[in-house]
C-alpha positions as CSV (number, residue, x, y, z in Angstrom):
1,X,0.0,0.0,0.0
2,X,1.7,3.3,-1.0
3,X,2.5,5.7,2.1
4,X,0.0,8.3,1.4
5,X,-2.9,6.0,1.8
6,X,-1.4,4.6,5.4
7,X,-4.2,6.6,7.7
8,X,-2.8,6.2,11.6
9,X,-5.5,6.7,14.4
10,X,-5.5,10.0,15.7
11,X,-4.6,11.6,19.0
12,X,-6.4,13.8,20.8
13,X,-6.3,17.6,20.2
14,X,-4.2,19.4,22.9
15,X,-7.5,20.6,24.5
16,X,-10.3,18.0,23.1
17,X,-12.4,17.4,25.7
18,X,-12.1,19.6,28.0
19,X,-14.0,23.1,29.1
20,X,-10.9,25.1,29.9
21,X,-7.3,25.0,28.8
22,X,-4.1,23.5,30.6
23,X,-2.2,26.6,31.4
24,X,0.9,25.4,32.7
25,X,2.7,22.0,33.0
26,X,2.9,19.6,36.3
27,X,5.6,20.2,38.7
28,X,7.2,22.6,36.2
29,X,10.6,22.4,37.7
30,X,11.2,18.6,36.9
31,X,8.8,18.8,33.8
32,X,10.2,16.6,31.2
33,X,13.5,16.6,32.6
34,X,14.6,13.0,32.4
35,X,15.1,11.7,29.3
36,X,14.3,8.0,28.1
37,X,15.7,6.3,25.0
38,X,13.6,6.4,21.6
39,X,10.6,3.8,20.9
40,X,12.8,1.1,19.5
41,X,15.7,1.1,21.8
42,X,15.8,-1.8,24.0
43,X,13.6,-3.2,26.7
44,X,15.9,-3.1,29.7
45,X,16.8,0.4,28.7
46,X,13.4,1.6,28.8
47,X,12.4,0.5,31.6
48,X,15.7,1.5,33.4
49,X,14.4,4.9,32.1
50,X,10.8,5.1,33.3
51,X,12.0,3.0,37.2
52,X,11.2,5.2,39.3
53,X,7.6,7.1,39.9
54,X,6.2,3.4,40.9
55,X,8.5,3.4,44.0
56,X,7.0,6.6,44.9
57,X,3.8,5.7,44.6
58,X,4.1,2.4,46.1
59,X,5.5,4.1,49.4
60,X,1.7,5.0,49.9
61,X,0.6,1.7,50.6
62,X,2.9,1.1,52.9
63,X,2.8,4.2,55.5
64,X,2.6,3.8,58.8
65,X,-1.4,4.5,58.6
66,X,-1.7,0.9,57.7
67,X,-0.1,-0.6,60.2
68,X,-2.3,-0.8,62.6
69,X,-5.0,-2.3,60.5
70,X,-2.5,-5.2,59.6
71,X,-1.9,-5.4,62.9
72,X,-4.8,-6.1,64.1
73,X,-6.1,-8.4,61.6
74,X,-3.0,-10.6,62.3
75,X,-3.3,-10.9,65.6
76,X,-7.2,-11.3,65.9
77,X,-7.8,-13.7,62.6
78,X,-4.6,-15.1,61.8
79,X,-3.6,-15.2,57.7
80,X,-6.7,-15.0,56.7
81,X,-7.3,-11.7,55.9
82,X,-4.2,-12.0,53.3
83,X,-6.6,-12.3,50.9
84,X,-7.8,-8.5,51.4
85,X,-4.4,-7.3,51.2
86,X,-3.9,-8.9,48.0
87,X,-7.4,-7.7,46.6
88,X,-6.9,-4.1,47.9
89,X,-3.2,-4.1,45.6
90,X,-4.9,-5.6,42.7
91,X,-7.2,-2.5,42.8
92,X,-4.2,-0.1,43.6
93,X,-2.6,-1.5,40.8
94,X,-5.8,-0.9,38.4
95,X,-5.7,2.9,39.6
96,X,-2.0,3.7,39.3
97,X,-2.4,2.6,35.9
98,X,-4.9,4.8,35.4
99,X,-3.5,7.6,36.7
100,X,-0.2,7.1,34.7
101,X,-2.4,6.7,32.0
102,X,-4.4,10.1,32.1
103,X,-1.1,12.1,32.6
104,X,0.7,11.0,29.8
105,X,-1.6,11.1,27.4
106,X,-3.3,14.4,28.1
107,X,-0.4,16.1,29.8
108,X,-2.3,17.0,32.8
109,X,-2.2,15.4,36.2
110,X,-5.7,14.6,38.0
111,X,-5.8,17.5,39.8
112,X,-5.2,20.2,36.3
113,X,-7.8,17.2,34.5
114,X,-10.4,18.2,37.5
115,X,-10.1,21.8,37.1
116,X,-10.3,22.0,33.1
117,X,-13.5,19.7,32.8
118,X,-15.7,20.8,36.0
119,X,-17.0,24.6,37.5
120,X,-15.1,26.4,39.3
121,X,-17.3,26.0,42.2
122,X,-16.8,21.9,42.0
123,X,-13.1,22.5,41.6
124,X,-12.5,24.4,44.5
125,X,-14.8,22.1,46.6
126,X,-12.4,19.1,45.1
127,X,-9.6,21.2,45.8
128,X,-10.7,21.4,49.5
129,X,-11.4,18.3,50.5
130,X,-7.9,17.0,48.5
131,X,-6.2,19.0,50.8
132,X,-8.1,17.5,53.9
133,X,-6.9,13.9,52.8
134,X,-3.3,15.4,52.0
135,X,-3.2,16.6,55.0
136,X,-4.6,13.3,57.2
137,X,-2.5,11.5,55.3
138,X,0.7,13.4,56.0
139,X,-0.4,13.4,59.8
140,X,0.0,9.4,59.9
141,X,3.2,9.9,58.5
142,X,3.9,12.4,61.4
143,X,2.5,10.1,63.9
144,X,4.7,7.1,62.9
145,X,8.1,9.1,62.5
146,X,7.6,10.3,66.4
147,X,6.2,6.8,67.3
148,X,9.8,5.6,65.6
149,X,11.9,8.2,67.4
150,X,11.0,7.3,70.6
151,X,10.6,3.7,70.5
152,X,14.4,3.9,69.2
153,X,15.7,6.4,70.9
154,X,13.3,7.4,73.6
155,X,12.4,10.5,72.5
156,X,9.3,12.2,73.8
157,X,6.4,12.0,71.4
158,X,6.0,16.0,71.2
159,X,9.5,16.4,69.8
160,X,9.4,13.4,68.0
161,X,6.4,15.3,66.2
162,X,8.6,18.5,65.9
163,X,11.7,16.8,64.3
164,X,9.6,15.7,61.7
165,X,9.2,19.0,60.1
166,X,13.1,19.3,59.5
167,X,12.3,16.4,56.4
168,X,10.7,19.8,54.4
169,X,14.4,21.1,54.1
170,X,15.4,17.6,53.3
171,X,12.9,17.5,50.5
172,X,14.3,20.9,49.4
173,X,17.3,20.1,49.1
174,X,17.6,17.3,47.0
175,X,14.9,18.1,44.2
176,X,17.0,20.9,43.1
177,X,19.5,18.5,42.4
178,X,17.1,16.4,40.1
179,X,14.1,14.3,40.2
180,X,16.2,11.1,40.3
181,X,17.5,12.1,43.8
182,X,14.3,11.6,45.4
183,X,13.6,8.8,43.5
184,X,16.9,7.5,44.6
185,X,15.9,8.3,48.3
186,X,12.8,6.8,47.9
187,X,13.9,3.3,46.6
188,X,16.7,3.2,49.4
189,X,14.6,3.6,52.1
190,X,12.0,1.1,50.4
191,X,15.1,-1.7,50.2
192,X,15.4,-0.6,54.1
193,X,11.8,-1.7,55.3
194,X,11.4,-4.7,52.4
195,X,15.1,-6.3,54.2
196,X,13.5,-5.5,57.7
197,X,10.6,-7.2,57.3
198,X,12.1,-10.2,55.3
199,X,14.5,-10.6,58.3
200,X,10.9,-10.4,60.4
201,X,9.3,-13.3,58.3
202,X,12.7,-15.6,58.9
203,X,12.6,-15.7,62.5
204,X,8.7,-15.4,63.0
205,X,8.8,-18.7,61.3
206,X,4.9,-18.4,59.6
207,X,2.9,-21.1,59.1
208,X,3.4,-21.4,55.2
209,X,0.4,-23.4,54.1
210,X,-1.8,-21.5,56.4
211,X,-0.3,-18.2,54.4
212,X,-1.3,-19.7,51.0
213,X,-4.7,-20.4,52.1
214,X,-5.2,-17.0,53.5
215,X,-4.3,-15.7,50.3
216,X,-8.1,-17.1,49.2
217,X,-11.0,-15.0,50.3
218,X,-12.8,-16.9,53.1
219,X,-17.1,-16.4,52.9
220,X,-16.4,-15.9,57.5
221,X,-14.7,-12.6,56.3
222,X,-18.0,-11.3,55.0
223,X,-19.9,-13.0,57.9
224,X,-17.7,-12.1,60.8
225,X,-18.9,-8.8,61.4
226,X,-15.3,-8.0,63.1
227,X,-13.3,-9.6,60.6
228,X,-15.0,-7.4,57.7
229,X,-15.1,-4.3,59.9
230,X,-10.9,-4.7,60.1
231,X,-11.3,-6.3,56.4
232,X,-12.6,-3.0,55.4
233,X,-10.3,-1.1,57.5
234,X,-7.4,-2.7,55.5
235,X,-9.1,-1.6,51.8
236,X,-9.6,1.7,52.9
237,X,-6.1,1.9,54.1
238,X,-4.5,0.2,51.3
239,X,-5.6,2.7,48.4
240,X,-4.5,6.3,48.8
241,X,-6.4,8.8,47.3
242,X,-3.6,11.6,47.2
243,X,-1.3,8.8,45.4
244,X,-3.9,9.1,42.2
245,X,-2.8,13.1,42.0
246,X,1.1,12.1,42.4
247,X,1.3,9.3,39.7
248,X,-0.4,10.9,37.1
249,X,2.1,14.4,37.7
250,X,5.6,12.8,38.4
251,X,5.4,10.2,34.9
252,X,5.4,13.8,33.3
253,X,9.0,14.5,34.4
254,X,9.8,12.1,31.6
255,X,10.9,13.6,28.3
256,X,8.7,11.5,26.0
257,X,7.4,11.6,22.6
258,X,4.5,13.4,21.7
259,X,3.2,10.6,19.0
260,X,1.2,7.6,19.9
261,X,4.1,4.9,19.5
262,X,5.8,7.2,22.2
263,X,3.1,7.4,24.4
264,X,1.9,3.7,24.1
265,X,6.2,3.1,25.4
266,X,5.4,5.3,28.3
267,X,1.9,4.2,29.3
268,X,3.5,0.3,28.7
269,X,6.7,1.3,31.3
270,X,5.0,3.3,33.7
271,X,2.7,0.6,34.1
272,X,5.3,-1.8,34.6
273,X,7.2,0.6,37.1
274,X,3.9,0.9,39.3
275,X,2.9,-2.5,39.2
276,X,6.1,-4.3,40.2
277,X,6.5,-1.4,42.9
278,X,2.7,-1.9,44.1
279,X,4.2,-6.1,44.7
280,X,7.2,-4.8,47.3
281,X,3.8,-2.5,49.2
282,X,1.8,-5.8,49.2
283,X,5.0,-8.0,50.7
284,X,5.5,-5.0,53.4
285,X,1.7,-4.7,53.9
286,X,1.5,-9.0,54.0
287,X,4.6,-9.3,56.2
288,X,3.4,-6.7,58.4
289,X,-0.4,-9.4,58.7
290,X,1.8,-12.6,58.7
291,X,4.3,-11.2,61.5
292,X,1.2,-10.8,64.1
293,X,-0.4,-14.1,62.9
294,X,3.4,-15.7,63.5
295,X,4.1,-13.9,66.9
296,X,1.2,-12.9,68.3
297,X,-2.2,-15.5,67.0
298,X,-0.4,-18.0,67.4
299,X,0.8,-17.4,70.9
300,X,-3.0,-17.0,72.1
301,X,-2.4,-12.8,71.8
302,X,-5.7,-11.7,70.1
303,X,-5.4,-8.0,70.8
304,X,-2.1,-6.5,69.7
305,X,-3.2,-3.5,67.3
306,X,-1.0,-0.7,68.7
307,X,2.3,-0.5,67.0
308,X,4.3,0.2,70.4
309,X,2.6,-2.9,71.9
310,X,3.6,-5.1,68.5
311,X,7.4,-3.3,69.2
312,X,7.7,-4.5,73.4
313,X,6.5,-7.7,72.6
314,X,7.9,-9.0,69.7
315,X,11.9,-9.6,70.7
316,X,10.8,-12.0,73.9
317,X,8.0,-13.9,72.0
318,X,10.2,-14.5,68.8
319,X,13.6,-14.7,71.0
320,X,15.2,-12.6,68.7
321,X,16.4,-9.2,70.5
322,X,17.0,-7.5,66.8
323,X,12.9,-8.2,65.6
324,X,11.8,-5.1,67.6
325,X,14.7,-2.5,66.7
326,X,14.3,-3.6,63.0
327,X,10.5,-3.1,63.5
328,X,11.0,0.4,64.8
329,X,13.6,1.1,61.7
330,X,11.2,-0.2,58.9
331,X,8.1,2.4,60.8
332,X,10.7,5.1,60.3
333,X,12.1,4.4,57.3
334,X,8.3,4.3,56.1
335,X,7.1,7.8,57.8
336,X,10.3,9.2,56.3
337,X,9.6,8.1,52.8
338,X,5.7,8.7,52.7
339,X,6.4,12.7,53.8
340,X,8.8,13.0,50.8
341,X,5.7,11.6,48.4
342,X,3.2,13.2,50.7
343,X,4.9,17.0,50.3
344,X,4.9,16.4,46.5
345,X,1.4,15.8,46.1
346,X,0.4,18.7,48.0
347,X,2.7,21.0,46.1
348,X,0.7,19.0,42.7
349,X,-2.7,19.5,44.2
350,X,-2.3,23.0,45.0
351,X,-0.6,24.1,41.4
352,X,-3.0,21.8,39.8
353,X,-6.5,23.0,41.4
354,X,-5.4,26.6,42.2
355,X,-2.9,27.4,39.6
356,X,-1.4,29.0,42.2
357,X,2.5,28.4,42.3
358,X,4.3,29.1,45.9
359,X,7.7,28.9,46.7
360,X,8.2,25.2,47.2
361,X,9.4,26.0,50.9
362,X,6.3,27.7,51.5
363,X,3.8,24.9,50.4
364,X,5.7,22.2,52.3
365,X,6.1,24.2,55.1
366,X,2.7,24.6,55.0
367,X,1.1,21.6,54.6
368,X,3.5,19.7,57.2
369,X,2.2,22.4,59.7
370,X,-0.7,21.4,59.0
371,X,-0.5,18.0,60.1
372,X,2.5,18.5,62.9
373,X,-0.2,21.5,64.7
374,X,-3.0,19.0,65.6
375,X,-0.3,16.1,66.3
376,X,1.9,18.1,68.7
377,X,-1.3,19.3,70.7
378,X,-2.3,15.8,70.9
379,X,1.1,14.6,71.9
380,X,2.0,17.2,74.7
381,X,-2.3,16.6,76.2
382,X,-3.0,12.6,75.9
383,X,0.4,11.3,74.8
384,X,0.4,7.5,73.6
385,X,-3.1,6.5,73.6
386,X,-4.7,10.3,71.7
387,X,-2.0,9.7,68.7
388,X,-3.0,6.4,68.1
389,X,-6.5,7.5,68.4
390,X,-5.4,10.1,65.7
391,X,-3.8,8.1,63.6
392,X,-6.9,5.9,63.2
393,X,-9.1,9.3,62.7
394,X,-6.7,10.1,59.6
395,X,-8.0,7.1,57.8
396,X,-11.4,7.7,58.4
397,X,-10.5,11.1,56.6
398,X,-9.0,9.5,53.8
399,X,-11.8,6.9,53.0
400,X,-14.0,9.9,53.1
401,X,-11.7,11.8,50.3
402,X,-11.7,8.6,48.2
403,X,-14.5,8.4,46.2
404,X,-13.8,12.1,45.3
405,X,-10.6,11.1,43.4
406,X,-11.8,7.8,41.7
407,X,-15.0,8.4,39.8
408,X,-12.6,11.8,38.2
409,X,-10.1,9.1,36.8
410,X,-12.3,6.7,35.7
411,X,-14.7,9.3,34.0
412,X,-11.9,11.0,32.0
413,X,-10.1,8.1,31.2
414,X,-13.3,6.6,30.0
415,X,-13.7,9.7,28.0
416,X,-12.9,8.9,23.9
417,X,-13.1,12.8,23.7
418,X,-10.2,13.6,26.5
419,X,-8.4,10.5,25.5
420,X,-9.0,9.8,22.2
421,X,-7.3,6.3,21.2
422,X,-6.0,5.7,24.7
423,X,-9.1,5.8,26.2
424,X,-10.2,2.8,28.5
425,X,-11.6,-0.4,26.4
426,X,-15.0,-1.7,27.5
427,X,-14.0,-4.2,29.9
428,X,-11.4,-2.0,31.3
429,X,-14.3,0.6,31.8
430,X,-16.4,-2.4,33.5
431,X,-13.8,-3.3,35.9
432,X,-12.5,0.4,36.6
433,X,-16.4,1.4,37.4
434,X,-16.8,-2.0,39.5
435,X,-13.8,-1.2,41.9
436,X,-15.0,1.9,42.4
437,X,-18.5,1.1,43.5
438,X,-16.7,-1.5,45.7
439,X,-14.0,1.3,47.2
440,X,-16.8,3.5,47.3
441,X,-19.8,1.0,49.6
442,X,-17.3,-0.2,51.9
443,X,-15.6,3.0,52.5
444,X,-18.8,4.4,53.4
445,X,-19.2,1.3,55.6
446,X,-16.0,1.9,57.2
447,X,-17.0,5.3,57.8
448,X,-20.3,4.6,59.2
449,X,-19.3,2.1,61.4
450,X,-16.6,4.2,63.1
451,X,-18.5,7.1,63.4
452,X,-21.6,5.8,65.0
453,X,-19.6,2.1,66.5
């Protein structure tokens, strides 16, 4: 067939779609600014190229906010709530490709896509309520750096809380160095907690068959009405909404090319990068479950949901004095990463909604004194017991904020109009829609019964 009568499907026009146009690009300081080898380059080079974002998103679902959920649902039911875990990253998974998906091929994250399709009235009320999850999420991270500090080194909770701030100038300085930095940071502390918690497994000694058969959904968690109600906990703790905004912003700090082979690389790599990632959260979130079946179920403890608990008891049950210092590590290592991820996406939220660009300083500043404010108050009045009272309240926040973020992506990436020939195929669309009514009812469950239980 001669070349002029080869027709290619198009993409969509720079502004198809949507109401109002993008006016500036995603974290515009790293914008494009790593480049990745052309379409027909090799594999491993192309995915050496786009490693990276996945790690940062993965940290998310691995903060300290879900510890005590996997906590709990160790030491009350054993392994059989391993099968939620794994159902909760097979949705995460599902999302992050979405999200990676919708910034790549549109150029805008979630939070720009939100305010060029609805009002301005809706935007702002998005923006709002993004900020509240941003802002109970970086408060669990807050919580479980201090709960860290002083279980290793005895400091008092209230300072603890302070010393957490000084991660904003650590954040500061390394981006202007380059995006890779971070993600650099990022993937070295994530090697930290994974080899922590694989030194946990070895000496917990877990019951391996019993692991395998929790990995199969059981019909007593739907009929247990405390195994669903922690069941629930765990899914509403697993998917992050503020991790939607941050994927579909930091894959734009690769230098693609603007054709469809190009994009179909990056959508294809990104994918990859988020998924394998989103496997080292669910062996962290997993070990974290099997660690309280091994030590605690099976030892006839039933109520060990507190982290500091889980940290006294673990070296004399497992007679292994290094389980509860590398248990206090992996929680720090984990509140450190998730406040790096956490400060970007309320930098992205606020340039995306807002358009409104502050000195980076300023917004981190800001948003960690947002979450440090209420923790240090709670600290310094009820110490131990009010911030893990807290950090269960910041979950609550976030499966409230949930809902808000995932019907936006799956409506625009559903869109042909915004997406053009990227947009989601029909059983993509039926899946997508189906986890989200599921995310949606059981977050609303969760809410309901903690509010009025």
């Amino acid at each position: 067939m001669p070349p002029s009568t080869i027709t290619e499907p198009k993409l969509p026009a720079p502004e198809a779609g949507w109401r109002h146009a993008r006016r500036a690009n995603s974290l515009s300081e790293v914008y494009a600014s790593i480049k990745v080898p052309a379409v027909d380059a090799s594999f491993w080079r192309k995915l050496k190229a786009f490693w990276g974002p996945g790690l940062m998103v993965a940290v998310g679902y691995m903060d300290p906010g879900n510890w005590a959920t996997d906590l709990a649902g160790g030491s009350r039911f054993g392994y059989t709530l391993l099968s939620v875990i794994l159902i909760s990253n097979l949705f995460a998974m599902l999302l992050q490709h979405l999200a990676a998906k919708l910034g790549i091929v549109t150029g805008r994250d979630l939070a720009q896509a939100c305010r060029d399709h609805y009002s301005r009235p809706v935007s702002l009320v998005l923006w709002f309520l993004c900020e509240i999850a941003i802002a109970a999420c970086d408060l669990a991270e807050v919580i479980g750096s201090a709960i860290a500090l002083n279980l290793l080194f005895g400091l008092p909770l209230p300072w603890g809380v302070v010393l957490t701030t000084l991660d904003v100038l650590v954040v500061l300085f390394f981006q202007s160095r380059g995006f890779r930095i971070i993600e650099s940071i990022v993937a070295g502390l994530t090697v930290v907690i994974f080899g922590c918690f694989l030194y946990e497994i070895i000496v917990s000694q877990p019951e391996w068959v019993a692991m395998a058969h929790g990995l199969v959904p059981q019909r007593q968690i739907v009929t247990n009405p405390g195994m669903l109600y922690i069941a629930i906990g765990i899914l509403g703790a697993t998917v992050m909404p503020h991790n939607l905004y941050l994927h579909s912003s930091i894959v734009q700090t690769r230098q693609i090319e603007q054709t469809e082979p190009g994009k179909r690389m990056a959508i294809k790599f990104a994918t990859i990068d988020s998924t394998v990632a989103l496997f080292l959260a669910f062996f962290v979130n997993a070990a974290i479950l099997v660690l309280a079946a091994a030590a605690f179920h099976n030892n006839g403890m039933f109520e060990v949901a507190k982290i500091q608990d889980a940290y006294k008891l673990l070296a004399p049950v497992l007679g292994a004095g290094a389980a509860s210092i590398l248990f206090a590590v992996a929680l720090l290592a984990s509140g450190q990463n998730s406040t790096l991820t956490g400060t970007l996406a309320g930098q992205i939220v606020m340039e995306g909604f807002l358009d409104l660009k502050l000195k980076p300083w300023a917004r981190r500043l800001l948003t960690r004194l947002v979450a440090v404010v209420p923790a240090l108050v709670v600290s310094i009045i009820y110490g131990e017991s009010g911030t893990e009272k807290l950090l269960v309240f910041s979950q609550v926040i976030l499966s409230m904020q949930l809902s808000f973020a995932v019907v936006p992506l799956v409506l625009f990436t559903s869109s042909r109009a915004k997406m053009g020939v990227f947009v989601n195929r029909p059983v993509v669309k039926v899946v997508a829609w189906s986890v989200s009514a599921i995310i949606i009812a059981l977050n609303v469950y969760l809410l309901w019964q903690t509010l009025v239980g």
